[in-house]
TORZAVEX-407272 format. One record per residue (C-alpha): residue in three letters; x, y, z. Coordinates in pm, whole numbers, plus 50000, padded with zeros to 5 digits. Layout:
N
ALAXYZ;...
//
This chain:
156
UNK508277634331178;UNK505997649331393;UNK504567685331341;UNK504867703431674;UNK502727737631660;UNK501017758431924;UNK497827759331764;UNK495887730731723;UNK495877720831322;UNK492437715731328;UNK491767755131318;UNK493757763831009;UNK492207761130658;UNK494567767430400;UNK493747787030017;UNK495217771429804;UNK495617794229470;UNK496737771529170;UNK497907784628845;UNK497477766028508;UNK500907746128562;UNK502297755128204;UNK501447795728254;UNK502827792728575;UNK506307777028433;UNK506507798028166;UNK505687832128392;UNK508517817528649;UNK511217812828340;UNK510357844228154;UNK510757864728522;UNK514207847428585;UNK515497842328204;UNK514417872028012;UNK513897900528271;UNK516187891328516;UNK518807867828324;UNK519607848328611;UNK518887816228385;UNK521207810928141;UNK518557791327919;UNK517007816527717;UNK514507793127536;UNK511457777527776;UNK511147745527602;UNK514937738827638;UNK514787749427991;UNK512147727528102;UNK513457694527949;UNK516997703128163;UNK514427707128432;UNK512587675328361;UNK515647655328292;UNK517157666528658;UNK514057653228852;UNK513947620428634;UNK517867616728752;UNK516927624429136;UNK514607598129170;UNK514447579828860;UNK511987549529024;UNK509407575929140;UNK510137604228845;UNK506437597728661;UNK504897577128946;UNK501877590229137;UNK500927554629250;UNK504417551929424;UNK504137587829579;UNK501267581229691;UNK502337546529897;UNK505447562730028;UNK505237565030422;UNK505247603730512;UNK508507611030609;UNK509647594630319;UNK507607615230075;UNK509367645330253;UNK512457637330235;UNK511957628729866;UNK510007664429831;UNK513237688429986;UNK515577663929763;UNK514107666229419;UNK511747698229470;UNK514507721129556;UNK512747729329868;UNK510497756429691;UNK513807774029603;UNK513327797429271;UNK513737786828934;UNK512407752629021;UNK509657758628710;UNK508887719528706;UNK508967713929032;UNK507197745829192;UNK504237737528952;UNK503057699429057;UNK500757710729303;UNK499437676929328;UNK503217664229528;UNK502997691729753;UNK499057689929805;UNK499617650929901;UNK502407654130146;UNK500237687430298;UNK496727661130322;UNK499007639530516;UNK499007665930805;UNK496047681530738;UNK492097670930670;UNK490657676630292;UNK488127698930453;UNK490547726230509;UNK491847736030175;UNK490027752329987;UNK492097749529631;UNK491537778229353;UNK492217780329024;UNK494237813128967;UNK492197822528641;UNK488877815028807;UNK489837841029088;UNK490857865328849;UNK487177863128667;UNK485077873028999;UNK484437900429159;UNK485407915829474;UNK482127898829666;UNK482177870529494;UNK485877868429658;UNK484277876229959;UNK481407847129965;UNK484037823029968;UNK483457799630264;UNK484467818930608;UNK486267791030708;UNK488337793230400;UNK489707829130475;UNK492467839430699;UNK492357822331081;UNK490847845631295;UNK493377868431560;UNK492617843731808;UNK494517822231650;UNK497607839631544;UNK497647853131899;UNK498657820332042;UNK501607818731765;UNK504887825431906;UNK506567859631824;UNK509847868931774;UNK511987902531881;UNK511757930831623;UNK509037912431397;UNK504967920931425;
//
């Protein structure tokens, strides 16, 4: 699979904020479960072992395996990634908090040097200018860039 945008890849740098994985699982479920009871499971723990237990059964020969993800050719690990990841959908707690899958298909199109990755509870600690010193490169692409992105009728 080939990426095919209209600005060269080389000028984006991506931010990458990361969230303790359990927090972030746990913040997810209690949104969905508790305030907006759209899952049934009302207890965490039970609700992450049915969410464990259906990414074991997608894949069980790479459920567990970081040494096979990472020898998987690329479109491979993508197709793998919108099977058993739920393509980012909602109430995916596992899946939506191992960065490391998604950061590993994402280095395959893109060079270490443009990710900057965060930890959520560091960024909540500084200050605005601390926030502000982070590397330029690191911050939104300039409007050069987005100017050669296509646009579409009715959306700015």
């Amino acid at each position: 699979m080939s990426l095919s945008l209209p600005v060269e890849v080389c000028c984006l740098f991506w931010q990458v904020l990361m969230r303790d994985p359990v927090m972030r699982a746990y913040s997810e479920w209690s949104m969905f479960s508790l305030g907006w009871n759209w899952d049934p499971i009302k207890n965490f723990s039970a609700s992450i072992a049915t969410q464990v237990h259906k990414l074991r059964k997608c894949d069980p020969a790479l459920f567990m395996q970081p040494r096979k993800l990472r020898a998987l050719p690329t479109a491979q690990l993508a197709e793998y990634i919108d099977r058993c990841f739920g393509a980012g959908r909602a109430m995916e707690y596992i899946q939506t908090s191992m960065y490391s899958v998604c950061l590993l298909h994402a280095l395959r199109h893109f060079k270490r040097e443009q990710f900057l990755l965060l930890r959520y509870e560091d960024l909540m600690r500084m200050d605005a200018d601390s926030v502000l010193a982070l590397p330029n490169e690191s911050r939104i692409a300039p409007a050069a860039i987005f100017s050669k992105l296509p646009t579409w009728p009715g959306v700015s």
